[in-house]
C-alpha positions as CSV (number, residue, x, y, z in Angstrom):
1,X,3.6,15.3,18.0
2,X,5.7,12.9,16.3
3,X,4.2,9.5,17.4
4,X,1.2,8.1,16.2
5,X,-0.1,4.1,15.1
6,X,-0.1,3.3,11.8
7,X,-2.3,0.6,11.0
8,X,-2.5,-1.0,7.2
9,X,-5.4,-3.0,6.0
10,X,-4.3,-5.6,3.3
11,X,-6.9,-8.4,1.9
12,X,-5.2,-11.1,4.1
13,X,-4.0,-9.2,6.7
14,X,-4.5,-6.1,9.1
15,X,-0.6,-5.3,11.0
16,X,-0.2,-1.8,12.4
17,X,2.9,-0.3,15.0
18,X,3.5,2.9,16.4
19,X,5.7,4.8,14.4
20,X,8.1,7.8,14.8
21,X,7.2,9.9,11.7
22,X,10.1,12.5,12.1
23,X,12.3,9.4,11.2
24,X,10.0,6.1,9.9
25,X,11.2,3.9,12.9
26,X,8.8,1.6,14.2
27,X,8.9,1.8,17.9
28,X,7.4,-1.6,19.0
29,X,7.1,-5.0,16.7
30,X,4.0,-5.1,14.6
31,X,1.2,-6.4,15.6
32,X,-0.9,-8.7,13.0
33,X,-4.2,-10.0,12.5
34,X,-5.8,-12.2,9.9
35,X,-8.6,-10.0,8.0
36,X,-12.4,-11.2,8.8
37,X,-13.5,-13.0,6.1
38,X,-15.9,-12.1,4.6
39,X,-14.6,-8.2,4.5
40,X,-17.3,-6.2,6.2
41,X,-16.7,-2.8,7.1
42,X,-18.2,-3.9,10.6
43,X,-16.1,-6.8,11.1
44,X,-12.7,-4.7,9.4
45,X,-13.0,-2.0,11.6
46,X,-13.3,-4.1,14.8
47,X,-10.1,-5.8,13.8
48,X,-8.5,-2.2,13.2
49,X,-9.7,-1.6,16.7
50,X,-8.5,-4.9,18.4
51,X,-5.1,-3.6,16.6
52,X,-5.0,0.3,18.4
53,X,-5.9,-2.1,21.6
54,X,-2.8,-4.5,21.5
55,X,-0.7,-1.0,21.8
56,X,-3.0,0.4,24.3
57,X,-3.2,3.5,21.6
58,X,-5.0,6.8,22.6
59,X,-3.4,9.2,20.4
60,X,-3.2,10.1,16.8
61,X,-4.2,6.9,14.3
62,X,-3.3,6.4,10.5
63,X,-5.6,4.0,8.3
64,X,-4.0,2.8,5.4
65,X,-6.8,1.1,3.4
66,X,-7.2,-1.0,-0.5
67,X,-9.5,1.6,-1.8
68,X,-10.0,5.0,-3.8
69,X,-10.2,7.7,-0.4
70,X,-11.6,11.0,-1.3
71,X,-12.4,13.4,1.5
72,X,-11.6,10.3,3.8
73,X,-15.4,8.6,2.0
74,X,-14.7,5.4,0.4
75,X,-15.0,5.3,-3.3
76,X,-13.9,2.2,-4.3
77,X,-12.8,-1.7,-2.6
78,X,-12.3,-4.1,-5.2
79,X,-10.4,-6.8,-2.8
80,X,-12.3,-6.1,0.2
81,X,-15.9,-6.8,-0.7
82,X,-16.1,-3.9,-3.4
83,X,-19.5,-2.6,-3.4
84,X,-20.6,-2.7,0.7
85,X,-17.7,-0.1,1.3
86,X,-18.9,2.3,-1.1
87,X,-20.0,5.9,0.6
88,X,-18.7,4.9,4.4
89,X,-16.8,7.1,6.1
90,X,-13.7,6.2,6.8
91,X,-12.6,8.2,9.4
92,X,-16.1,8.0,11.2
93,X,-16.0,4.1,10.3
94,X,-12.7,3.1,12.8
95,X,-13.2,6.5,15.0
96,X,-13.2,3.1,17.7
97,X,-9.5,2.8,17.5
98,X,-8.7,6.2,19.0
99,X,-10.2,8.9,20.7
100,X,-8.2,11.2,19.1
101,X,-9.0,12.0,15.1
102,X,-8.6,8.6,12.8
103,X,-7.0,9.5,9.1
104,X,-7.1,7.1,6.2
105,X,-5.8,7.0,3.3
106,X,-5.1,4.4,0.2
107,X,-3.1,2.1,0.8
108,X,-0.7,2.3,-1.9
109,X,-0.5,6.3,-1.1
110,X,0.8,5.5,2.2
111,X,3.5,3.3,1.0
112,X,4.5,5.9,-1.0
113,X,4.4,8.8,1.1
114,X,7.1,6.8,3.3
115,X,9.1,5.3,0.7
116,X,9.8,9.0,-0.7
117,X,10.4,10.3,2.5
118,X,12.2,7.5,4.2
119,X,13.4,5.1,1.3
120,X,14.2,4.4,-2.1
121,X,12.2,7.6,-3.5
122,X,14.1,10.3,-1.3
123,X,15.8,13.1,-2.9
124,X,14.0,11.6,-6.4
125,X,12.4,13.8,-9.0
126,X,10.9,13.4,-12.1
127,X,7.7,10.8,-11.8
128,X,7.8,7.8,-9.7
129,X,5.7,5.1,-9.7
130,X,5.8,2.9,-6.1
131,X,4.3,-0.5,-6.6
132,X,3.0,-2.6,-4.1
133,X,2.5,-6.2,-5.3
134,X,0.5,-8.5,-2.6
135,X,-3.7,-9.9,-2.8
136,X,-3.8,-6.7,-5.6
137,X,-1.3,-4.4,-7.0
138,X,-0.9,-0.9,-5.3
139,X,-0.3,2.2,-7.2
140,X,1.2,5.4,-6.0
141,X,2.7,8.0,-8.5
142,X,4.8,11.4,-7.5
143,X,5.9,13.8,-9.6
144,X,8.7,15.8,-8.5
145,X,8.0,14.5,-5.0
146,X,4.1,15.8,-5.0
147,X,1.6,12.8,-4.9
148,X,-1.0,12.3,-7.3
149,X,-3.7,10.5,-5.2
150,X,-6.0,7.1,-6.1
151,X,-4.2,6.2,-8.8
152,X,-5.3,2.6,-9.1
153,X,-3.7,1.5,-12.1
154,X,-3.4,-2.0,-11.3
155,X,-6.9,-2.4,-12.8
156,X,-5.3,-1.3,-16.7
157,X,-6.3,-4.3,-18.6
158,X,-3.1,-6.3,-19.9
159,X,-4.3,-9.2,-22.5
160,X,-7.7,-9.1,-21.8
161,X,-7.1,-9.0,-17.8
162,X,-6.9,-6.6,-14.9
163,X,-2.9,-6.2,-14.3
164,X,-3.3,-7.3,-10.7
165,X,-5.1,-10.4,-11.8
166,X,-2.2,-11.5,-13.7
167,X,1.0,-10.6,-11.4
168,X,-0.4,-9.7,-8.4
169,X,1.9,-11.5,-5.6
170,X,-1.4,-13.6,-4.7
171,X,-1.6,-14.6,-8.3
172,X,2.2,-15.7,-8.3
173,X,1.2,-17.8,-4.9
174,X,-2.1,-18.9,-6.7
175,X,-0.7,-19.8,-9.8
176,X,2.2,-21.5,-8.5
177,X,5.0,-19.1,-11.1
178,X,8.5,-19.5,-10.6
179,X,10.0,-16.2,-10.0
180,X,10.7,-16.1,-14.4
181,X,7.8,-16.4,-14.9
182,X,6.1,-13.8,-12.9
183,X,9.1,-11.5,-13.6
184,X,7.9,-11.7,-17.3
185,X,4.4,-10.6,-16.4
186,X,5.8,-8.0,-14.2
187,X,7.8,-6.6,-16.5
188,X,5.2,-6.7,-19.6
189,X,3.2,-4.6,-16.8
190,X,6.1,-2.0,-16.5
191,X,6.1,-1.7,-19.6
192,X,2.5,-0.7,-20.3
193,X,2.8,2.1,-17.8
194,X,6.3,3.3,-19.3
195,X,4.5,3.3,-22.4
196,X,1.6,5.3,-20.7
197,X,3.3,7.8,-18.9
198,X,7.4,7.8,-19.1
199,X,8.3,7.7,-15.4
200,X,11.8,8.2,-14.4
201,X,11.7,5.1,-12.0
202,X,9.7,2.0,-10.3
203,X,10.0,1.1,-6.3
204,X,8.6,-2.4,-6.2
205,X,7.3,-2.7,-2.6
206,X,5.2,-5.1,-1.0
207,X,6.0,-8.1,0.8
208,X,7.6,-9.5,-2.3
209,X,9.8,-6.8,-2.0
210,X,12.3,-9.2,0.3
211,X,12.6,-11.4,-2.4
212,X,14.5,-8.5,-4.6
213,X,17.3,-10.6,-5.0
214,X,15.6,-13.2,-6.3
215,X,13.6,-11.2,-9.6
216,X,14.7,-7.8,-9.8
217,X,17.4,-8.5,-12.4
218,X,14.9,-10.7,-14.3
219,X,12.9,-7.2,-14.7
220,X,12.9,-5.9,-18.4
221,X,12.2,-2.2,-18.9
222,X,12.9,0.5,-21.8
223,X,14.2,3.4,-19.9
224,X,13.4,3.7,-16.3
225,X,15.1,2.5,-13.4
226,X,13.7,0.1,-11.1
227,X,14.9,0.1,-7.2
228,X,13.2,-2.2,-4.3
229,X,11.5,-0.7,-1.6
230,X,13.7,0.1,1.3
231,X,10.2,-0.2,3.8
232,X,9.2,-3.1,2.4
233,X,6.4,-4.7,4.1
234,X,6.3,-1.9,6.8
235,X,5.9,0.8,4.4
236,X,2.1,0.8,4.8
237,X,2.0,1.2,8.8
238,X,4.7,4.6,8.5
239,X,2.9,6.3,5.7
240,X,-0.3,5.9,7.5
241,X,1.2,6.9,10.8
242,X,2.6,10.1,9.3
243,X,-0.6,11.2,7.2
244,X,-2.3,11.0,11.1
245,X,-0.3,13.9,12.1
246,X,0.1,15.8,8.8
């Protein structure tokens, strides 16, 4: 089967679609809802559900969610109410959507899977990093096209701060930075994790990722390249769709 939903969880948002995985097409208009606030796992998963529902979805279901995913248990949250999430089971925690088998997987993993297969990454070796700047910053690293899992560095510190806390695309909104000046945090960011571990290139991805145009040639690196995503926002949903029937 080459159909299944992919469904994203963000900190503002939960949007999902069903998605063609042989060739990352959405085949309807996603479908969004606001996340419940506060972030409970009861109240995130009935939202996941009302999502499957809107499609009228009984078959395979992909979970994209902010979090460290290990063995589909939930490790770590830290913008979706952190601790409460810890030890639930993912898969058993939205099994509602679907009565077929639920997948999930971090969030910045799925963009990733589907920008390398679909986007800016194909046919790219070497290590990529694929950002995703929106509430956080997503982290997904490849090397030679094999993906290195939970890599959640936008929690380095960077002048006495968690990356994401300082150019996060919420933190731009938040903040109220002209597109300069986030570009210079962004970039000071890149550079820490050039510095770290000599990647070939960057995809910047997240919803920001429209706005290419408007920063990307404000971006200051060393040596590697820096593309924007070709998914851009809908990046998420087609990873996630495609790890359901992997």
């Amino acid at each position: 089967m080459t159909h299944a939903l992919g469904i994203d969880i963000g900190g503002t948002g939960i949007k999902g679609a069903p998605v063609d995985t042989a060739t990352g097409i959405l085949l309807e208009e996603r479908f969004k809802l606001d996340t419940p606030q506060p972030s409970t796992p009861r109240a995130v998963a009935a939202t996941v559900a009302r999502v499957a529902q809107h499609f009228s979805w009984d078959g395979p279901v992909g979970v994209a969610f902010p979090g460290i995913i290990i063995e589909g248990q939930i490790e770590l949250a830290a913008n979706m109410g952190g601790k409460i999430w810890i030890g639930k089971h993912g898969p058993t925690l939205f099994r509602a959507a679907s009565s077929s088998p639920v997948r999930v997987v971090n969030d910045a993993d799925a963009a990733g899977i589907a920008e390398m297969t679909f986007g800016a990454g194909k046919g790219e070796t070497g290590l990529v990093y694929v950002l995703t700047f929106g509430t956080g910053i997503g982290v997904a690293v490849f090397n030679n096209g094999v993906l290195v899992p939970n890599c959640e560095e936008g929690h380095i510190e960077i002048r006495g701060k968690e990356a994401e806390h300082r150019c996060s695309a919420k933190v731009r909104d938040d903040e109220g930075l002209n597109m300069k000046q986030w570009a210079a945090r962004v970039s000071e960011y890149l550079q820490v994790l050039e510095l770290l571990h000599s990647p070939s290139l960057f995809i910047i991805g997240g919803g920001i990722s429209r706005k290419s145009d408007q920063f990307l040639h404000m971006l200051v690196t060393t040596r590697a390249r820096v593309l924007p995503a070709a998914q851009c926002n809908n990046a998420g949903i087609v990873g996630a769709a495609m790890k359901a029937v992997i």
